[in-house]
N, C-alpha and C positions, 0 to 999 in steps of 0.2 A: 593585447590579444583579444580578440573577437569572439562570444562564445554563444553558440543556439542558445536558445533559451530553454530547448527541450532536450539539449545535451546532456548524458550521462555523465554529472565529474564523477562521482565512485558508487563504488556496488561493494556491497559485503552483508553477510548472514547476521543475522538478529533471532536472539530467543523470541520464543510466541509472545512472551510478558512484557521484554523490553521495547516493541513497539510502540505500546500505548504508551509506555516511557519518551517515548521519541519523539513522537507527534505531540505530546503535552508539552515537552521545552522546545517545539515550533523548528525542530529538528529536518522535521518530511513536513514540506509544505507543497510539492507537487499535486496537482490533481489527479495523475495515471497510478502515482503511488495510495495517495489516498482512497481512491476507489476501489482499487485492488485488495486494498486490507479491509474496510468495511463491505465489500461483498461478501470476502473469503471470511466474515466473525459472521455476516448474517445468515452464512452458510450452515456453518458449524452450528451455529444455537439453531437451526431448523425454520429460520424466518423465511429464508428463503429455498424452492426448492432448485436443483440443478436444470439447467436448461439444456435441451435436447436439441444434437444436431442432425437430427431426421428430420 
């Protein structure tokens, strides 16, 4: 079997904690997931502000 390389094999919820858990044992090595989660912490600690869609 043939498989995207940007195919989703599975999806499921993770505590805020267990992430960095995840990404450290090379768990989430995507780049769509990865940027996803360090946008959404630079978010949160205030580094970055939200971008407007006006």
């Amino acid at each position: 079997m043939i498989s995207d390389t940007n195919e989703i094999m599975s999806a499921r919820w993770v505590m805020p904690g267990e992430i960095w858990d995840l990404i450290g044992q090379n768990a989430i090595r995507d780049g769509l997931t990865l940027t996803a989660v360090l946008w959404t912490d630079a978010y949160q600690r205030g580094i970055i502000a939200p971008r407007s869609t006006t």
